[in-house]
FILUMGU-831587 format. One record per residue (C-alpha): x, y, z. Coordinates in Angstrom, 1 decimal, always signed. Example, Ala and Ser with C-alpha at 12.3 -4.5 7.8 and 13.67 -1.06 7.14 Angstrom:
% residues 2
[r [+12.3; -4.5; +7.8]] [r [+13.7; -1.1; +7.1]] 
END
This chain:
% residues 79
[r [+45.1; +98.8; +141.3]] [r [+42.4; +100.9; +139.8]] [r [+43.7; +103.6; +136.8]] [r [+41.9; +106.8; +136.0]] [r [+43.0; +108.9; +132.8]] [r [+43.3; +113.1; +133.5]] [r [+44.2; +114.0; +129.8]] [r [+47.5; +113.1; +129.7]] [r [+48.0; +112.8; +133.2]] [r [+47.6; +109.2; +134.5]] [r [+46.9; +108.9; +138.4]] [r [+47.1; +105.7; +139.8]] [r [+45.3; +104.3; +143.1]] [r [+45.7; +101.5; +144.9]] [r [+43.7; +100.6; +148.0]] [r [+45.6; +99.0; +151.0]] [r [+42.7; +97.0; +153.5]] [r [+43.9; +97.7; +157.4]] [r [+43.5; +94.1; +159.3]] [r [+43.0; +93.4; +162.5]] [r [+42.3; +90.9; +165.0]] [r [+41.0; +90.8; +168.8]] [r [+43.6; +92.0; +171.4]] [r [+45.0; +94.0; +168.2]] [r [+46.0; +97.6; +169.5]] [r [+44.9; +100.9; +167.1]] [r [+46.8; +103.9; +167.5]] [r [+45.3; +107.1; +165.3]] [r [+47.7; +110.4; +164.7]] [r [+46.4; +113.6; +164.6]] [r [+46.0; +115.4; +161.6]] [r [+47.8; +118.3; +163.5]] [r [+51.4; +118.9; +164.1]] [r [+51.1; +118.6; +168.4]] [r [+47.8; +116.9; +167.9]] [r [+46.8; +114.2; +170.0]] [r [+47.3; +110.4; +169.1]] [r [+44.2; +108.3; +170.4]] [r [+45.2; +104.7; +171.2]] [r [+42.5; +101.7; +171.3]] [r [+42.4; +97.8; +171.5]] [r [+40.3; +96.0; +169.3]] [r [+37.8; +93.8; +171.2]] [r [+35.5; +92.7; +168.5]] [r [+36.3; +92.8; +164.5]] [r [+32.8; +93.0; +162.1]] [r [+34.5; +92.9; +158.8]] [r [+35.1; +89.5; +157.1]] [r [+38.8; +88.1; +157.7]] [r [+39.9; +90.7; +160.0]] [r [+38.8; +93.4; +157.9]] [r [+36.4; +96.8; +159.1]] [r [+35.1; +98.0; +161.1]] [r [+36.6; +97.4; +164.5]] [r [+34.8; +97.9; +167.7]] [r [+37.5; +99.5; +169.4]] [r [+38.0; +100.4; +173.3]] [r [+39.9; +104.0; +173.3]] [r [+42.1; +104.7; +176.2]] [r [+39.9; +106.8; +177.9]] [r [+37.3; +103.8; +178.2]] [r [+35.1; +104.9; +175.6]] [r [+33.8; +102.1; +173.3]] [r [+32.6; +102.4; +169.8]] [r [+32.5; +101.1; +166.1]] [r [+35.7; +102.3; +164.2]] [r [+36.8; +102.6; +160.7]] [r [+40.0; +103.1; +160.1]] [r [+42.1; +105.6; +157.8]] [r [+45.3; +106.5; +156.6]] [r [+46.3; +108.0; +159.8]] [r [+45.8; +104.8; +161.9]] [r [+49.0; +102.2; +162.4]] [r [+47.6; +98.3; +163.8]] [r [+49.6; +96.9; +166.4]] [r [+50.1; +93.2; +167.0]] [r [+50.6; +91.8; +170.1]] [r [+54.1; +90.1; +170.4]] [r [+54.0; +86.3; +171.1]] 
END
């Protein structure tokens, strides 16, 4: 967890890594209340032990190279 002083405001940050694995599905919110949510499966992961970036293939059959934010939840098969 990293610390950075603000006079005497202390913030504190700590950095979560998203994993993932083939066959894993990414769903991504909209920013925007109504927005749409884009949903994905991972069919290849380039990071080191399942970390980014994901080549993901969206629902709409686009594929692409993907790195993931705050606003995207991993989905693990069940089984």
């Amino acid at each position: 967890m990293g610390r950075e002083s603000n006079g005497s405001l202390t913030l504190h940050a700590e950095v979560i890594a998203v994993k993932a694995a083939v066959g894993d599905r990414l769903v991504v919110r909209s920013a925007h209340v109504d927005g749409p949510v884009r949903d994905g499966e991972v069919i290849e992961v380039r990071g080191h032990d399942g970390e980014p970036p994901f080549v993901v293939r969206w629902e709409d059959g686009h594929e692409g190279l993907y790195f993931p934010g705050s606003d995207t939840v991993v989905q693990h098969p069940a089984g």
